[in-house]
C-alpha positions as a Markdown table, in Angstrom:
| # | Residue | x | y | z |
|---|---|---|---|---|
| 1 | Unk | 6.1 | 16.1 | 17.4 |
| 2 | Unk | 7.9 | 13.6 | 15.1 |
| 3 | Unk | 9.8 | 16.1 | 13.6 |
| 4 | Unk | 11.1 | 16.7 | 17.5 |
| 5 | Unk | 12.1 | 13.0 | 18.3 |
| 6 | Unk | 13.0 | 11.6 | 15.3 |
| 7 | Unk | 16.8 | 11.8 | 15.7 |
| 8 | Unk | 16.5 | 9.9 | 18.9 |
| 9 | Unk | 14.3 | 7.1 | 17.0 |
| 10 | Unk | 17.0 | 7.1 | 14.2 |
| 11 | Unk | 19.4 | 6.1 | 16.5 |
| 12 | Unk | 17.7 | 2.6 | 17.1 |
| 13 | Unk | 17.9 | 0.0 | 14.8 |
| 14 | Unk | 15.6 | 0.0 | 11.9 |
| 15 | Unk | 14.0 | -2.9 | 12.3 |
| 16 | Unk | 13.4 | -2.9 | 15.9 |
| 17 | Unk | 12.4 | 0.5 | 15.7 |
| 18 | Unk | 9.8 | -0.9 | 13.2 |
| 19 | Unk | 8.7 | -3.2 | 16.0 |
| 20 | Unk | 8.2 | -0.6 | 18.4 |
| 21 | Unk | 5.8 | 1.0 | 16.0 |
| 22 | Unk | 3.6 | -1.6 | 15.6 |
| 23 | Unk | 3.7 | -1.9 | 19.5 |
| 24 | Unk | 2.5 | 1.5 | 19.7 |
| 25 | Unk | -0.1 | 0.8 | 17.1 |
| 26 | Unk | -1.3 | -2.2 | 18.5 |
| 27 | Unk | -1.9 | -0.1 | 22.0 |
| 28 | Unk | -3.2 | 2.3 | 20.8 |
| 29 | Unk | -0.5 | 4.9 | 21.7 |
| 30 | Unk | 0.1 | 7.0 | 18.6 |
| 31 | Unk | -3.1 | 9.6 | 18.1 |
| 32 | Unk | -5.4 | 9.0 | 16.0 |
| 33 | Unk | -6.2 | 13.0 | 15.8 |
| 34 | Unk | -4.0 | 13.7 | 13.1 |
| 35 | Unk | -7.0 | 12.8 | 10.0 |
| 36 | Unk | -8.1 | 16.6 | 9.3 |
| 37 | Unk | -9.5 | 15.1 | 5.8 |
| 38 | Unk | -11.7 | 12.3 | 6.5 |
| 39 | Unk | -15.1 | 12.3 | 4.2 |
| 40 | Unk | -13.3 | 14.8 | 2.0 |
| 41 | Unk | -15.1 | 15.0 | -1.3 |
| 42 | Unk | -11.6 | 15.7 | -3.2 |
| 43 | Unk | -10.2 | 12.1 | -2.0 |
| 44 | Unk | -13.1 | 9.9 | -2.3 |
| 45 | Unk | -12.7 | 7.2 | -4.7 |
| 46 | Unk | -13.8 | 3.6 | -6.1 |
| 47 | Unk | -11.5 | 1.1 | -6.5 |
| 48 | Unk | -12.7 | -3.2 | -6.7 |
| 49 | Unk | -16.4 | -1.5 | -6.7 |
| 50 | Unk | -15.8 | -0.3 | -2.9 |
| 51 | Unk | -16.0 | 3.2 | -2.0 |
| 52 | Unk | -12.9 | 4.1 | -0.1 |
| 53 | Unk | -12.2 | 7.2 | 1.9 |
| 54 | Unk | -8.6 | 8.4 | 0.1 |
| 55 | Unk | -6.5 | 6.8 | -2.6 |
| 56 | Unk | -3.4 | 6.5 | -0.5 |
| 57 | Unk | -2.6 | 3.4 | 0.9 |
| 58 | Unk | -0.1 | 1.4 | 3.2 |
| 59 | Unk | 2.4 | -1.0 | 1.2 |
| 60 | Unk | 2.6 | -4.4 | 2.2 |
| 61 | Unk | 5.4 | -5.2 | 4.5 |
| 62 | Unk | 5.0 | -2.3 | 7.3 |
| 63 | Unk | 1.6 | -4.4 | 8.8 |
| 64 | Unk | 3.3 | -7.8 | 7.3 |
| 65 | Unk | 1.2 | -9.9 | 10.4 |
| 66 | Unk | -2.2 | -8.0 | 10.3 |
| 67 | Unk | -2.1 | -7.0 | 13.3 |
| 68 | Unk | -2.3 | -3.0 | 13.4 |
| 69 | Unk | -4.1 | -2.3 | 9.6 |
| 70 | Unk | -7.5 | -0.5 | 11.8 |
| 71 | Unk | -4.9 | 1.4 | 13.8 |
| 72 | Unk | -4.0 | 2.7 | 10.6 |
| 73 | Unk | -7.1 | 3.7 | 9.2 |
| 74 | Unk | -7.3 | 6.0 | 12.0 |
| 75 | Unk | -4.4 | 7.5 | 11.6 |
| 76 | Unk | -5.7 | 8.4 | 7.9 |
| 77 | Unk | -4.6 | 5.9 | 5.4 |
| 78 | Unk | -7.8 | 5.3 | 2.6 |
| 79 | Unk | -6.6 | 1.4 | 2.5 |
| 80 | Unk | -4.0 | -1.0 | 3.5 |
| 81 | Unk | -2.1 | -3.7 | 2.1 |
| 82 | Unk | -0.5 | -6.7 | 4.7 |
| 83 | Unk | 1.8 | -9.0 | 4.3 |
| 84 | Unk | 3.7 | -11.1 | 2.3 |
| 85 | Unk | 2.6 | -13.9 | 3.4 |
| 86 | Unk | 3.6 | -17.1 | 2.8 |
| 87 | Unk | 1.5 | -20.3 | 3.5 |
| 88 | Unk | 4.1 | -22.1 | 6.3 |
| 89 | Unk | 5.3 | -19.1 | 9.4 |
| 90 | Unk | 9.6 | -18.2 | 8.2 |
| 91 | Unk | 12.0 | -16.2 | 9.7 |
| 92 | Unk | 13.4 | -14.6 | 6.7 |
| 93 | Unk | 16.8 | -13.8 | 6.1 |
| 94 | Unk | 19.7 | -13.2 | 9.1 |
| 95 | Unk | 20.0 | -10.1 | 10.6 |
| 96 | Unk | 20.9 | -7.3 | 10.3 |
| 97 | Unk | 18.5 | -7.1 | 7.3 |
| 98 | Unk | 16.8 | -3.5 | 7.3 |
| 99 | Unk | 18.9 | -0.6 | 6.6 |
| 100 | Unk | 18.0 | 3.3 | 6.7 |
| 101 | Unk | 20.0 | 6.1 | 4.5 |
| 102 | Unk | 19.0 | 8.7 | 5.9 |
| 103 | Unk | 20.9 | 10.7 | 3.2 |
| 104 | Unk | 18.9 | 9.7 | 0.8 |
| 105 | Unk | 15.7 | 9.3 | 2.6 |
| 106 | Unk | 15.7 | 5.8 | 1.9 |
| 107 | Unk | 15.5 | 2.3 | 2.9 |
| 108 | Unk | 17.1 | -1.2 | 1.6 |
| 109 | Unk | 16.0 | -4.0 | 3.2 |
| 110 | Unk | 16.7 | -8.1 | 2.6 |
| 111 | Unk | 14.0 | -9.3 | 5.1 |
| 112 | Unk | 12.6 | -12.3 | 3.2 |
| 113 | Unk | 9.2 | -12.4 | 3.7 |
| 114 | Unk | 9.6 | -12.7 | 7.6 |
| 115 | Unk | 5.8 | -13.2 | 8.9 |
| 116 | Unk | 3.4 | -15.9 | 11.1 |
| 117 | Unk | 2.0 | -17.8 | 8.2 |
| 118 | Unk | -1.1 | -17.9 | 6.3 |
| 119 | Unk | -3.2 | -20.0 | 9.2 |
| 120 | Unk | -2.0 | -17.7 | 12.3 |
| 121 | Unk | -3.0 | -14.5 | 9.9 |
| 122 | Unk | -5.9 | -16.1 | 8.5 |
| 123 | Unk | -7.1 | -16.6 | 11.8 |
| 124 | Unk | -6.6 | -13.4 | 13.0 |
| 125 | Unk | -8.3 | -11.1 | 10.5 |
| 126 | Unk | -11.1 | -13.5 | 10.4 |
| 127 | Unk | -11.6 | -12.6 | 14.3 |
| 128 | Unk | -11.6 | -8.6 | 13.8 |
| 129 | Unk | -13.9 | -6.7 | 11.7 |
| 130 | Unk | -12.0 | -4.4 | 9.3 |
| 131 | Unk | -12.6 | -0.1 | 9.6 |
| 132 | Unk | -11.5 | 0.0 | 5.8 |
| 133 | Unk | -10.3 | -2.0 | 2.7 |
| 134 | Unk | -8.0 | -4.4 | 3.4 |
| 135 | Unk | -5.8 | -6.5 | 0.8 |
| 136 | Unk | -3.3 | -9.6 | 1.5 |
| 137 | Unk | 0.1 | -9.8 | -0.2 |
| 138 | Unk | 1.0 | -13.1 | -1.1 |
| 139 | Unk | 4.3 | -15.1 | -1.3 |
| 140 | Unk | 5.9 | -18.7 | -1.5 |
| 141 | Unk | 8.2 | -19.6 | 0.8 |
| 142 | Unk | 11.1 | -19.7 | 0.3 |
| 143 | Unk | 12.4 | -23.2 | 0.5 |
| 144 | Unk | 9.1 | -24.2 | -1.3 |
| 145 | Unk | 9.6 | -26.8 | -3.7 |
| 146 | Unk | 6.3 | -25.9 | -5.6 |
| 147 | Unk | 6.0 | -21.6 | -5.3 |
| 148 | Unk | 3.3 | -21.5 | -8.1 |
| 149 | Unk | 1.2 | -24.2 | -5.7 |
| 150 | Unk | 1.8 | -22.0 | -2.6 |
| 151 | Unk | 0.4 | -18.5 | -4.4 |
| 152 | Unk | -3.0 | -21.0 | -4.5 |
| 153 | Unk | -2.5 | -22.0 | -1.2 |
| 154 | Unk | -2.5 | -18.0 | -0.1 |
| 155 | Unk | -5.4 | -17.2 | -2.6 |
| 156 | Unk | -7.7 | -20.0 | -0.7 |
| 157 | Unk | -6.2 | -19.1 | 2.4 |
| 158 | Unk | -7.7 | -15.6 | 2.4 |
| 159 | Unk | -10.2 | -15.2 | -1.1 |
| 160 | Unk | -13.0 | -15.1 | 1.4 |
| 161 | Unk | -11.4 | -12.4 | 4.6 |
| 162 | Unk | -9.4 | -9.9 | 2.2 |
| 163 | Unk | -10.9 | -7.5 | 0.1 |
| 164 | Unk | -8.0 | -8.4 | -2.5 |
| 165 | Unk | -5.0 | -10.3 | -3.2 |
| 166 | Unk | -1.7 | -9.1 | -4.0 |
| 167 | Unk | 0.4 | -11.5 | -6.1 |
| 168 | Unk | 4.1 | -10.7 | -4.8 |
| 169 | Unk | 6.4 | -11.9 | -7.7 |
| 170 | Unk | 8.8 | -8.7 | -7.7 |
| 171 | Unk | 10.6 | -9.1 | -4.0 |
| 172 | Unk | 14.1 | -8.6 | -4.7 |
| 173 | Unk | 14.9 | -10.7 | -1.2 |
| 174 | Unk | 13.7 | -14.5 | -2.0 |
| 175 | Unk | 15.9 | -16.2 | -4.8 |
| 176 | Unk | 14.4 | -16.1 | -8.3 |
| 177 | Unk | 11.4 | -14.8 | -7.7 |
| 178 | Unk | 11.3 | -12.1 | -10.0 |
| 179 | Unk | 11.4 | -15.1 | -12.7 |
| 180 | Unk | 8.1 | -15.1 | -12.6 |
| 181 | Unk | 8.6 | -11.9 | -15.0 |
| 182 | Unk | 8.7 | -14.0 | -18.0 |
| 183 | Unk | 6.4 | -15.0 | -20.6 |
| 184 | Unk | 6.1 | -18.9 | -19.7 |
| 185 | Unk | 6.0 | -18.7 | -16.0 |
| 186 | Unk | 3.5 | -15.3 | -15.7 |
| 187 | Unk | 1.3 | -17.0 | -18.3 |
| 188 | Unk | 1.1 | -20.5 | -16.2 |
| 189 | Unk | 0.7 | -18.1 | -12.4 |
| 190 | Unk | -1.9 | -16.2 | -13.8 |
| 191 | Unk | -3.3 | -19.0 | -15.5 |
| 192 | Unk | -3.1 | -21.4 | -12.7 |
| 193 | Unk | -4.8 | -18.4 | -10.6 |
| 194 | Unk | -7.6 | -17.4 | -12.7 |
| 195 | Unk | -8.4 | -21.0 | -12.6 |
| 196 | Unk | -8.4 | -21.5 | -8.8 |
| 197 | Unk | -10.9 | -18.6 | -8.9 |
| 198 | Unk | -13.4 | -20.3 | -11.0 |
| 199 | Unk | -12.6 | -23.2 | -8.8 |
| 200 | Unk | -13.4 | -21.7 | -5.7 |
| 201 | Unk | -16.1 | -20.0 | -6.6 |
| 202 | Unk | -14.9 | -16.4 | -5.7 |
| 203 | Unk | -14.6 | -13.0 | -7.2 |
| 204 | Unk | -11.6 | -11.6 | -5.2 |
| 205 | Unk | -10.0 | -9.4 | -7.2 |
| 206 | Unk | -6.5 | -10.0 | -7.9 |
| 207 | Unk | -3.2 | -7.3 | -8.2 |
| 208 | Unk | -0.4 | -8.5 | -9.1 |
| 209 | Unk | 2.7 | -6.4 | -7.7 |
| 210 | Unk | 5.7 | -5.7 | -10.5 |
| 211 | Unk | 9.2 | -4.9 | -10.1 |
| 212 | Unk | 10.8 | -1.3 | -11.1 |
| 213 | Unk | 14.2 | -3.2 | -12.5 |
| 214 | Unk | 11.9 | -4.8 | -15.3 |
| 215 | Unk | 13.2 | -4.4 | -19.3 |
| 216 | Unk | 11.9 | -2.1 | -21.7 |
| 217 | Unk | 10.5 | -5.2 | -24.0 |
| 218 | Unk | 8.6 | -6.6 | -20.7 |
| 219 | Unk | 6.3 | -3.8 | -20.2 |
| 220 | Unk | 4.4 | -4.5 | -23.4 |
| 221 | Unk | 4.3 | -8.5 | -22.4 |
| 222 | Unk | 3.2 | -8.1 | -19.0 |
| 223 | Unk | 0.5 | -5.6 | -19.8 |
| 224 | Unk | -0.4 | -8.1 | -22.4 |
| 225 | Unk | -0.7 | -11.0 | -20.1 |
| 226 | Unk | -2.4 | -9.1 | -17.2 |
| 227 | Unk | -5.1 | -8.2 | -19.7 |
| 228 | Unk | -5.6 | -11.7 | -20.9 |
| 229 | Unk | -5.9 | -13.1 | -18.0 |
| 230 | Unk | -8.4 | -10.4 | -15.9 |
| 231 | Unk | -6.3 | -9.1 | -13.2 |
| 232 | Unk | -7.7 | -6.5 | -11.4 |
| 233 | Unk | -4.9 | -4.2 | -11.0 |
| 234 | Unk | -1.3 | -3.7 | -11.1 |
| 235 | Unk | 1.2 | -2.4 | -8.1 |
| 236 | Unk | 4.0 | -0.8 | -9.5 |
| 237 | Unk | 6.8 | -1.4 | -8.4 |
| 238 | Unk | 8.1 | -3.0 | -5.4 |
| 239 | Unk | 11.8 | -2.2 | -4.6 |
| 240 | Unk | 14.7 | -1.8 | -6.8 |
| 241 | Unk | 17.8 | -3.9 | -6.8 |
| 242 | Unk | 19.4 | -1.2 | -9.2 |
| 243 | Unk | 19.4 | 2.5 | -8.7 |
| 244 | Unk | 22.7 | 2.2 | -6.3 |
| 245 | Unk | 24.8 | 4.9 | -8.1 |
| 246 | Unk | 22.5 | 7.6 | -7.7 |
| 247 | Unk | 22.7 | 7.5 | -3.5 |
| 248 | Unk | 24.9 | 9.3 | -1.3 |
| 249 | Unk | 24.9 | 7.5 | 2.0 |
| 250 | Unk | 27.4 | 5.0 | 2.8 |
| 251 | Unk | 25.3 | 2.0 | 3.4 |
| 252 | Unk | 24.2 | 1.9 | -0.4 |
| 253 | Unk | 25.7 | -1.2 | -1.6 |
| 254 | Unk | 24.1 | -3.0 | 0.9 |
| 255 | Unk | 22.4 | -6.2 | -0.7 |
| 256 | Unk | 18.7 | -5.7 | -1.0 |
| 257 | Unk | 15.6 | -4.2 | -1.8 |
| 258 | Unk | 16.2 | -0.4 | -2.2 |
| 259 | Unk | 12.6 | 1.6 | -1.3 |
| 260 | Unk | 11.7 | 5.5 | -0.7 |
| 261 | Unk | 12.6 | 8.7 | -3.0 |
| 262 | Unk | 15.9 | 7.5 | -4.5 |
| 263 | Unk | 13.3 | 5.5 | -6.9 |
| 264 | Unk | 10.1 | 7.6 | -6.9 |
| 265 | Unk | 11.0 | 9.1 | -10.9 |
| 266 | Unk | 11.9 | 5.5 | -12.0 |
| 267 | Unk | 8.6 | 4.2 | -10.8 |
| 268 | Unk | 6.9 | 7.3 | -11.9 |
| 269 | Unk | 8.2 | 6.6 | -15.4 |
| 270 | Unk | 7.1 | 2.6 | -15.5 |
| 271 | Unk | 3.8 | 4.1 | -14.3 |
| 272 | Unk | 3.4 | 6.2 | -17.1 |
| 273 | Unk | 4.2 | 3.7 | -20.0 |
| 274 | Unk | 1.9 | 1.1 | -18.4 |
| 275 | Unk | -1.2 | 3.8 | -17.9 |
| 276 | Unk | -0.6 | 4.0 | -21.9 |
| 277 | Unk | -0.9 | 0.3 | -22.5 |
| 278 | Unk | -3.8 | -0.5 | -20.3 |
| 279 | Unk | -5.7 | 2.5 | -21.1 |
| 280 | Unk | -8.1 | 2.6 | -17.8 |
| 281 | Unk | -8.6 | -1.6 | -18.2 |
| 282 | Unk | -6.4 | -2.4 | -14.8 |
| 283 | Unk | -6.4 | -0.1 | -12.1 |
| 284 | Unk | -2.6 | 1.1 | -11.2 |
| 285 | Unk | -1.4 | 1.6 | -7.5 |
| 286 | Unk | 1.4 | 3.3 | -7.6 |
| 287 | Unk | 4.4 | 3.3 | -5.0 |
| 288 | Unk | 8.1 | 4.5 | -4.8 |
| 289 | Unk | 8.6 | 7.4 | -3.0 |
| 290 | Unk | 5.5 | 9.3 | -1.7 |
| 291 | Unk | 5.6 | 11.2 | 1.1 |
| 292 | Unk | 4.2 | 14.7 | 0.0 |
| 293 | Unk | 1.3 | 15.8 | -1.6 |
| 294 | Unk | 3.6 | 16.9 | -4.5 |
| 295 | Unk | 4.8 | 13.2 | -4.5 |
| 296 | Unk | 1.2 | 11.8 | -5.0 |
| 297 | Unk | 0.3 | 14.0 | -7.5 |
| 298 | Unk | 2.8 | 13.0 | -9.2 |
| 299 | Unk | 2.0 | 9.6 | -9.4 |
| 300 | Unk | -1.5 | 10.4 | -10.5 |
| 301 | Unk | -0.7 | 12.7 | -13.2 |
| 302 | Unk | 1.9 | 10.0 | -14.0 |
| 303 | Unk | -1.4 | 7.6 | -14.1 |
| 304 | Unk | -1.7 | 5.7 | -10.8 |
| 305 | Unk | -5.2 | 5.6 | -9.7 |
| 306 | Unk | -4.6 | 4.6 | -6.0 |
| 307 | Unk | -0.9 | 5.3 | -4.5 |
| 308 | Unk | 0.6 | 3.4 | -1.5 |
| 309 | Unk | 3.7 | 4.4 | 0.6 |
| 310 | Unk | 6.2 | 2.8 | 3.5 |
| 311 | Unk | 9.1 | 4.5 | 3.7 |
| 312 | Unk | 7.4 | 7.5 | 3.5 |
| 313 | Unk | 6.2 | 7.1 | 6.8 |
| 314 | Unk | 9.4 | 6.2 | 8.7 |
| 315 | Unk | 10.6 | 9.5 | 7.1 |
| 316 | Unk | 7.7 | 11.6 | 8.0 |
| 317 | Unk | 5.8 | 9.9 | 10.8 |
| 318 | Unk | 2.6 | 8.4 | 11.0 |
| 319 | Unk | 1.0 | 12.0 | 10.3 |
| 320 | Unk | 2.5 | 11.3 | 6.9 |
| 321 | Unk | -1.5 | 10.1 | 5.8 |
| 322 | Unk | -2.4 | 13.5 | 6.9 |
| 323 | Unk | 0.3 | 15.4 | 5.5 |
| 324 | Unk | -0.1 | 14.4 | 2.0 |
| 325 | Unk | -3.8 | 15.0 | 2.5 |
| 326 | Unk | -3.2 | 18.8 | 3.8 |
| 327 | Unk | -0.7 | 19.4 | 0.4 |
| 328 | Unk | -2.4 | 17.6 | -2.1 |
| 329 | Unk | -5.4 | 19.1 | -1.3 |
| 330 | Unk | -3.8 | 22.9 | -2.5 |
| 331 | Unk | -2.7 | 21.5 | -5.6 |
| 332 | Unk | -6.0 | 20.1 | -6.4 |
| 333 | Unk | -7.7 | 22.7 | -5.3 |
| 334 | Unk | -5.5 | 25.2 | -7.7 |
| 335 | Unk | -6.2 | 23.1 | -10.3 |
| 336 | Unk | -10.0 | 23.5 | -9.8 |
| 337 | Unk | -11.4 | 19.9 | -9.8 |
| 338 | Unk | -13.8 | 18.7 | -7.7 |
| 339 | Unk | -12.3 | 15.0 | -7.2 |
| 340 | Unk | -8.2 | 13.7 | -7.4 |
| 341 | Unk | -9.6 | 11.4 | -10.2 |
| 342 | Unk | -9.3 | 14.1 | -12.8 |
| 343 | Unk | -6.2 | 14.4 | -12.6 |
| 344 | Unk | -5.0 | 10.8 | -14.0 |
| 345 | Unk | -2.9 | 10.5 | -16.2 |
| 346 | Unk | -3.1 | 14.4 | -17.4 |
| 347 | Unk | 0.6 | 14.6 | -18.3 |
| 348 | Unk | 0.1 | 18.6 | -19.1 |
| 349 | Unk | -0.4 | 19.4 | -15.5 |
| 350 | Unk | 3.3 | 18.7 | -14.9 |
């Protein structure tokens, strides 16, 4: 059915075309019969010492308010990531701010962590029980004079409704963010983290979520510092402010975050290189173009031990959970394993 009314969706604006989606969710109007996999013995998994129906997950920033993430359960999805959010409610950047290339089956976006802030949010998933696993993506925002103080204002926030929390310090869209790449200032995050942790008492585990346009000499130093300081696992990557030159479509130079298959090898790649430094220690999620079962097995071959997709969806509707199931499930199945988890990080299958 997608596949029949896409071109008429296409035609509205991306972002309020993402709206009307979580409209529809949040009535209860897209199907929830699409989940021809659910209990599957290939897809189960274990990941922050929960079983969890599938590895494939939904990226923060489709659900960025928390208010459809069990509507997406039914429709398939093994966990879900929400937000970023920041402690005080923000607009985010003008509009418009969300672009699709449809060339290139791709998205840039320069949204700016847009959401109702960590009370609203707070209060809302604390008044609905959760159908799965959920995490919280975390932010500062972005006029914050103090962003390392407002990562521990989201960790207390929502340590004790989230099943994780996501350190966001890869957005391409708030100014210097991505600093928080370097030695000094990942050391004192993580640090300051780990420490309001032990403070509160809690053992949420903690991701922290990387960017794709990272230097060679980083990989070793963030693996490194991730280790020392127990994170729990590492989201690679967020979207790229680079890649431009390979895209066809006309709106390529627009300013932003740049998501979907134009950057699937290059996160592939980073995947692979950190699987070989952390050697099983962190658990990877890996996102950047999935939206086939062909696309997620290549992330786990690649060494991703969860996978989480957006753009995939607005490509290949909200059966896209179901979809990847159907596929993946062949290749697995030709392989002759009894579980997806056999397949990490075996580079020979490629």
């Amino acid at each position: 059915m997608f596949s029949k009314i896409r071109s008429l969706i296409f035609k509205i604006d991306p972002e309020k075309a993402h709206t009307l989606a979580i409209k529809s969710l949040k009535l209860n109007l897209v199907s929830n019969i699409f989940d021809d996999h659910k209990n599957d013995p290939l897809f189960k998994t274990k990941i922050f010492n929960k079983e969890i129906d599938n590895p494939i997950g939904m990226a923060a920033g489709f659900d960025k308010n928390a208010e459809v993430y069990n509507a997406l359960f039914r429709l398939g999805f093994g966990f879900v990531e929400v937000g970023t959010i920041t402690p005080l409610k923000q607009y985010g950047n003008p509009k418009p701010r969300v672009f699709r290339l449809v060339e290139d089956e791709a998205l840039i976006n320069r949204l700016g962590f847009n959401n109702h802030g960590a009370k609203i949010i707070y209060d809302r998933i604390k008044s609905k029980d959760k159908l799965g696993l959920v995490g919280v993506n975390i932010g500062p925002n972005k006029d914050s004079n103090d962003r390392l103080n407002d990562y521990l204002i989201g960790l207390k926030t929502f340590h004790e409704v989230a099943d994780y929390v996501t350190v966001n310090i890869s957005s391409p869209n708030t100014e210097n963010l991505r600093t928080f790449h370097e030695e000094n200032k990942l050391q004192e995050l993580l640090k300051s983290i780990l420490k309001e942790k032990n403070d509160l008492n809690s053992d949420i585990p903690v991701a922290v979520k990387i960017s794709p346009d990272i230097d060679e000499s980083q990989i070793n130093l963030i693996s490194e510092i991730l280790l020392e300081n127990k994170i729990d696992a590492i989201i690679i990557s967020n979207t790229s402010e680079a890649s431009r030159d390979i895209l066809i479509d006309i709106q390529r130079h627009q300013k932003g975050g740049l998501s979907g298959k134009p950057i699937e090898t290059k996160s592939n790649i980073l995947i692979n290189k950190f699987y070989k430094l952390l050697k099983g220690k962190i658990k990877i999620i890996g996102v950047g173009g999935v939206d086939s079962g062909q696309a997620a097995y290549d992330k786990f071959i690649a060494g991703a031990d969860l996978i989480q997709l957006y753009t995939g969806m607005v490509f290949k509707g909200p059966n896209v959970a179901g979809i990847i199931k159907k596929d993946l499930k062949d290749l697995l199945l030709r392989d002759g394993v009894k579980n997806f988890t056999e397949i990490i990080g075996n580079k020979t299958l490629s």
